[in-house]
N, C-alpha and C positions, 0 to 999 in steps of 0.2 A: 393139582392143589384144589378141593376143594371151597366152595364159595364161601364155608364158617369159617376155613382157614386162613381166604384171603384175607378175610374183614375182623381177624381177629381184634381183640383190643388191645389197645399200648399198655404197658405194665406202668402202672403210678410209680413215684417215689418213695412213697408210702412202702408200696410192695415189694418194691425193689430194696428198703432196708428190713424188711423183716426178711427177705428172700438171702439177704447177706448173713443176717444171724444166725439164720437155719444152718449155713454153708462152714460158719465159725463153731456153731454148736458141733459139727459131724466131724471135724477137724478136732474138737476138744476128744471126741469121743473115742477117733479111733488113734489119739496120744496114749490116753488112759487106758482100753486095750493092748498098746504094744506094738501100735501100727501105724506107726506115725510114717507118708509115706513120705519127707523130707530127708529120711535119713536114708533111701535107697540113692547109691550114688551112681549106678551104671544099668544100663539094662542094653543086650544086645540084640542091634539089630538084624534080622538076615534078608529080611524082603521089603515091598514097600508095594502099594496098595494098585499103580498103572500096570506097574510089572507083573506083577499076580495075574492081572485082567488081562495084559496082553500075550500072554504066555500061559493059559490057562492049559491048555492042551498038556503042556507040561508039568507043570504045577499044580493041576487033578489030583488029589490024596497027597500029598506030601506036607510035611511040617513047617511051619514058619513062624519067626518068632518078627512081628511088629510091635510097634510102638505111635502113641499120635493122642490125640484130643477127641473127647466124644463130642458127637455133633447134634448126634440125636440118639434118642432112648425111647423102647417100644417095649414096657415091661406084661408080658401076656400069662401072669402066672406061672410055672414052673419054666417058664423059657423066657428070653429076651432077647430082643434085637436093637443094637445099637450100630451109629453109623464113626466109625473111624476116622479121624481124618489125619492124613502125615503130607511129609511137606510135594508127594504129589496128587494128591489128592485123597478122594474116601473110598472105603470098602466098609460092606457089611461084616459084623461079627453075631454068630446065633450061638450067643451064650444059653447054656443048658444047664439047670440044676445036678441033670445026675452027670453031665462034665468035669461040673468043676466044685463037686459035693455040695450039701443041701449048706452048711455052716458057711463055705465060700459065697452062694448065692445068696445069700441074708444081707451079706458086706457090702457084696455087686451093687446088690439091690439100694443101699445108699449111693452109689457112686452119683454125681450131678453133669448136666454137659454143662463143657469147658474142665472136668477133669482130665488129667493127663494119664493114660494106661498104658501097661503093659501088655500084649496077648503072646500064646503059644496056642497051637492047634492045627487042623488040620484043615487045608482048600478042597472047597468042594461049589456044587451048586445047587441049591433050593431048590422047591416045588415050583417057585415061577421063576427057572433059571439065571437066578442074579448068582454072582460067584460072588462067593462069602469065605469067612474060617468060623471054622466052629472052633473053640479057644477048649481047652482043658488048662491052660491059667491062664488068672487075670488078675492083674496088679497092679494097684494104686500106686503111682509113682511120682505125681504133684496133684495138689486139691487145690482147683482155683474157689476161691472165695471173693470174685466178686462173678458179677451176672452179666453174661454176655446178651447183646440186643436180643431182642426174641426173633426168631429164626424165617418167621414168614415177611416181618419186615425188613432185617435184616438191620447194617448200619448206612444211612442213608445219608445225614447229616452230615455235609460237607465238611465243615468247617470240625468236626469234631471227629472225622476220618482222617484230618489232618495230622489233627494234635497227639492221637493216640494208632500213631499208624499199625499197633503191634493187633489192636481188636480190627482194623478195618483189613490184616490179611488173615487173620483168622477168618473170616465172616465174607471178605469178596473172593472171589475164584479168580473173577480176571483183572482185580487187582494182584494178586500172584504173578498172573500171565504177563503184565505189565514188566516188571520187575523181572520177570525168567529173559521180557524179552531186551532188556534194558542190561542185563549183561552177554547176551548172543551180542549185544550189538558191541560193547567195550570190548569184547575178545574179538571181533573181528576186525576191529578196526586196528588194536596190537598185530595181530596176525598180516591183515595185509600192509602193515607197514614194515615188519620185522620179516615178512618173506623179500621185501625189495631192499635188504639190506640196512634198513636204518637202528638204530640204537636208543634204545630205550634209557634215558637218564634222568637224575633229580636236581632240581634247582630250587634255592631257598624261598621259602615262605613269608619267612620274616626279612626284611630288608628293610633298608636305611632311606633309599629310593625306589618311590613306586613308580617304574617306568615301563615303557615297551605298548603304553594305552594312552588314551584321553581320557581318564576317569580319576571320580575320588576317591583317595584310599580310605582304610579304615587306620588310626594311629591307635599305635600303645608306646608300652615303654618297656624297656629291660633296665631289670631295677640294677646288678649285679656292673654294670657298664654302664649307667646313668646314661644310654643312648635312649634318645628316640626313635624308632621302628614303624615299619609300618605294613601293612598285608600287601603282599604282593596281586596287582594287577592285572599284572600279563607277565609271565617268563619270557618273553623275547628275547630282552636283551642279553642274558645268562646264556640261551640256546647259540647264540651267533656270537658269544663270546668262544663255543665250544667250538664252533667252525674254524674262528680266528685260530685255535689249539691243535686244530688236524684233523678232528674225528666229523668228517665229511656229512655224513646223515645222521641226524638225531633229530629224536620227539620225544615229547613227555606229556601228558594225559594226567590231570588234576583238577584239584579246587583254586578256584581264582579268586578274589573278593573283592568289591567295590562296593561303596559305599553312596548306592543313588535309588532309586524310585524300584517301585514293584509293582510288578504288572503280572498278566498270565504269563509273560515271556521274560522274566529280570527275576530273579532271586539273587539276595545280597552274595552269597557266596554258589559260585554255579562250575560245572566239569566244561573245561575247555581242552582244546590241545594245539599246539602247536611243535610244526616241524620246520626244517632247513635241511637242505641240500646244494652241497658245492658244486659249484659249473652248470648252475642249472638256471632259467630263470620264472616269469611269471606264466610263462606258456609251459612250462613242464609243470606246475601247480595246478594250470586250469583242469588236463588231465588227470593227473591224480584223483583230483576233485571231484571228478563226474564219474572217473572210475573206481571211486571206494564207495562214494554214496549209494550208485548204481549195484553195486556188488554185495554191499548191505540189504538193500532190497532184497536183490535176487537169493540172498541166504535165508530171509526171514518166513517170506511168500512164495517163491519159486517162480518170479515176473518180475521184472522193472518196470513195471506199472504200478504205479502207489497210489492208493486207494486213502486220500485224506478227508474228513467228513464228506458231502456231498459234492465232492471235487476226483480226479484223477489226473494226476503226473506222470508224464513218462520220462524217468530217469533216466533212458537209453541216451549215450553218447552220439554224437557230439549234443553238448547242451546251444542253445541260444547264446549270443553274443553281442552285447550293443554298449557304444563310448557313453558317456555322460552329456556331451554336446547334442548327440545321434538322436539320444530320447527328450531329451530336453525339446529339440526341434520337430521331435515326431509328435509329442505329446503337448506341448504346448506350443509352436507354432514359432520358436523364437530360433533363429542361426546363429550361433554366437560364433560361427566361422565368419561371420560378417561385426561384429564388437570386440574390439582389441584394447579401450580402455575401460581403467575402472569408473569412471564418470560414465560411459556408455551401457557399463553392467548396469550399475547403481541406479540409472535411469529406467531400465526393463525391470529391476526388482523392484522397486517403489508402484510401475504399473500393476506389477501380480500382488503387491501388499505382502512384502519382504520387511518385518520390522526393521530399526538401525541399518536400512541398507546404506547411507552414504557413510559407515564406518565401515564398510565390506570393501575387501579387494573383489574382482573380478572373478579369479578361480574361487575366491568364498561364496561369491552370488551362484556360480555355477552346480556347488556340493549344496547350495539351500535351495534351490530349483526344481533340483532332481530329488531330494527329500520330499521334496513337499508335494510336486505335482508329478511327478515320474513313477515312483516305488510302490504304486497301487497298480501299474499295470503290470508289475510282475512276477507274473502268477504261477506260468512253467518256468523250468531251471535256467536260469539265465546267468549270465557270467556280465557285471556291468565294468568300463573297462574306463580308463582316461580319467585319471579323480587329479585334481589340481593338485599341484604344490604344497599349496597352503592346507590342505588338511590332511595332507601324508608327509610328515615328519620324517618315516624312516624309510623311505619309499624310493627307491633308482629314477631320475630322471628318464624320462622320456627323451630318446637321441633326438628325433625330430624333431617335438615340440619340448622345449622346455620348460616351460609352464603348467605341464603334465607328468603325469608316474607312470611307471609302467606295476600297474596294481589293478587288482581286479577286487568285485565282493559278489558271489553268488547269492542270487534269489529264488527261495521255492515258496512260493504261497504266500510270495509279499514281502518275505520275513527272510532277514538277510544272515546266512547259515555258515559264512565263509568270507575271510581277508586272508588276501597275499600279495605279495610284492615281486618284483625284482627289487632286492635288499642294494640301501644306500649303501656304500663300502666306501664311500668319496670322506675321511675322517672334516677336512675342512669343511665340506659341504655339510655334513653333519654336524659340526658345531655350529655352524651359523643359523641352521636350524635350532636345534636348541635355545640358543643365544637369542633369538626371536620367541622363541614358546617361553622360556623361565621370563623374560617381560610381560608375556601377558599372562603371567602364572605369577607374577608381581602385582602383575594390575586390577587383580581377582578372578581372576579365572581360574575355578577351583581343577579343572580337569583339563587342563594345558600341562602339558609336556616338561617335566624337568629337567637344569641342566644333569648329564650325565659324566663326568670329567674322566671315569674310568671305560667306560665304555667309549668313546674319541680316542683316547691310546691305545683300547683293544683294536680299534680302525687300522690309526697311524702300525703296529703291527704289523697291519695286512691280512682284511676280510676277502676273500676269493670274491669272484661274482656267487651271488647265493640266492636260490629260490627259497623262498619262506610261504608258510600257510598258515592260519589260526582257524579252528571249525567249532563253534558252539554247540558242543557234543550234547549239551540239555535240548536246544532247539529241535538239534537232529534227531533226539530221540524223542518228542513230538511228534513231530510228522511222521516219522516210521513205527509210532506207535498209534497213531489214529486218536489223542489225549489234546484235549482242547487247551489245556494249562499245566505249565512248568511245575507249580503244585503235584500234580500228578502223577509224575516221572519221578520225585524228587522225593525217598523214603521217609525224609526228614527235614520239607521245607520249613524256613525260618515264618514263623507267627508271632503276632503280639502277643504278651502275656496276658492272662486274665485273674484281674483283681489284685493286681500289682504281685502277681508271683509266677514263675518259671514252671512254664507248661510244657 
């Protein structure tokens, strides 16, 4: 590029609407010609612009009929070179007057980038060996009439790549790449769970009770059953209803919604998944866990070495392993194998400047410890293990300690990527949890646990022992995309409106 082109000038507003009329005029003009290109309804494809280029040996003289967006136009008098672009990228076309007759070339000659073409013609390669098609037709096939950013600056503007993500993958390349890679990664995560025998199923969206999380839901109503409804939070408890029915392994991969804060890592509605497996427990989850992530890696890059900004992971198994008490004492200096009441807790949290600690149990000072002053040291994949009672609801006691779960949460880069359990199956013990959270889900606590009355008698039934996972598939795909914010993964993150209207 050169240096007039870097420093080219931004196009006014000004210009940019007479650049629209020009765009509306050429559209009136070739309706009133007979060539209105709205009314073409198919055009067939037979090649596509990588493929040509990687297979040029082959594809030397032969015919191909693409299709795509012009990107750029290079009009030299009786000839023109424009640059194609289809959904894998660009090729040259050296449109030629006496190709595609002197009448055809006139029309060309209006075409604008961001129009949508037709080509037919033949591959070949230039004087400075770029493989191109020379086209013998060319056919308008959509006339965009607005104006795409100008091409040396491209579209830059974050917040307005957001909004209109349809101009920011036109316009970024490896926002494309993002997105290509953002489905390798959801096929392979079906794939390696559907080779290990699990089953893929659906569970409701809309529900009556938002359970299986600590969070707030989003409410609506159904008019038709004057119920109240609400977005579902987590599928859990539907997946382990499926267990309680027979069908051993099952996941499902979806949109989740809560209703809380936004950050680079929270959008209101985001893809989670969770799975369950019978006879198994929170030690076959950790596995899995370190063996999908890992194996995503290695599909994407050809290493379990993951390359996150100025950071590197190595996914390779076994990952790290440390209890909540472990780091607690490692990182802040405190044993709580030596504090066994909550007066004792209560007294070490008030020292580290734990708000309401003398309304904290023990195992609660424990999980606000390790939040607070813990979860920054971990940085490689770490499995953290021993979470109390009190903030695992749906969680298998711990045989030996029972003021513990047998639950883990994986950490890569801080940022916690992964919950599992050995799954409570104890129906009483599980009511009385509940019976504890709908209190403090009385007493305002908007994202305490509700009671669940149908799920207790899925219990009473009879739940197997069951390993359970949830994996924050947006996160993961983050970090395995090298994307500093959820925004960016997310083809259609939720925005404020602007000027009180739906953007």
């Amino acid at each position: 590029m050169s240096e007039e082109q870097n420093n080219a000038p931004e196009v006014t507003e000004q210009e940019l609407n007479e650049q629209r009329k020009i765009k509306r005029e050429k559209l009136e003009q070739l309706r009133s010609d007979g060539r209105d290109p709205f009314k073409i309804a198919k055009w067939d494809v037979d090649a596509y612009s990588a493929d040509i280029k990687s297979a040029f040996d082959e594809m030397e003289g032969k015919e191909v009929s693409c299709a795509g967006r012009i990107m750029a136009k290079r009009v030299m008098g009786k000839v023109s070179f424009i640059d194609l672009q289809d959904k894998q990228g660009r090729i040259q076309c050296f449109v030629a007057r006496d190709n595609i007759t002197p009448d055809e070339y006139k029309i060309f000659k209006t075409y604008d980038i961001g129009d949508i073409i037709g080509v037919k013609g033949e591959v070949f390669k230039t004087k400075t060996e770029e493989i191109s098609i020379r086209p013998h037709t060319v056919v308008l096939l959509a006339k965009s009439i607005q104006v795409l950013p100008e091409k040396f600056h491209g579209l830059t503007d974050t917040d307005l790549r957001y909004r209109q993500r349809y101009v920011d993958l036109i316009m970024n390349e490896d926002v494309r790449d993002i997105f290509r890679k953002r489905a390798v990664i959801i096929r392979g995560i079906r794939k390696f769970l559907d080779d290990r025998g699990y089953l893929e199923v659906e569970t409701p969206i809309l529900t009556v009770i938002a359970g299986g999380a600590n969070a707030r839901p989003f409410e609506t109503h159904h008019n038709t059953l004057d119920l109240d409804m609400k977005l579902r939070i987590s599928n859990e408890l539907y997946l382990k209803r499926l267990i309680v029915g027979g069908l051993d392994r099952v996941y499902e991969m979806g949109r989740m919604f809560r209703n809380e804060g936004m950050d680079t890592r929270h959008n209101p509605e985001f893809t989670n998944i969770e799975l369950y497996q019978a006879y198994a427990d929170y030690n076959d989850m950790m596995e899995l866990t370190e063996n999908l992530v890992s194996s995503l890696c290695q599909e994407l890059y050809g290493t379990m070495i993951l390359k996150y900004q100025d950071k590197e992971f190595d996914l390779t198994p076994p990952w790290n392993r440390i209890s909540m008490e472990e780091g607690i004492k490692k990182w802040l200096g405190e044993d709580f194998a030596q504090i066994n009441t909550d007066e004792e807790a209560q007294a070490v949290a008030k020292k580290h400047g734990i708000e309401d600690a003398e309304s904290m149990t023990r195992g609660k000072i424990i999980a606000e410890l390790f939040e607070e002053f813990c979860e920054e040291h971990l940085d490689q994949p770490t499995f953290v293990m021993g979470h109390p009672v009190e903030v695992s609801p749906l969680a298998k006691r711990n045989a030996e300690d029972p003021r513990i779960t047998d639950r883990f949460e994986a950490y890569i880069n801080k940022w916690e990527i992964a919950n599992a359990f050995s799954e409570l199956n104890d129906p009483i013990d599980q009511y009385e949890r509940f019976k504890n959270q709908q209190a403090q889900l009385e007493a305002g606590d908007d994202e305490a646990h509700p009671m669940d009355m149908d799920y207790v008698n899925a219990l009473e039934v009879g739940l197997p022992p069951t390993g359970g996972l949830g994996i924050g598939v947006d996160r993961l795909i983050i970090l395995l995309t090298n994307q500093s914010s959820i925004r960016d993964i997310l083809l259609f993150p939720t925005m404020k409106t602007l000027g009180g209207k739906d953007q």
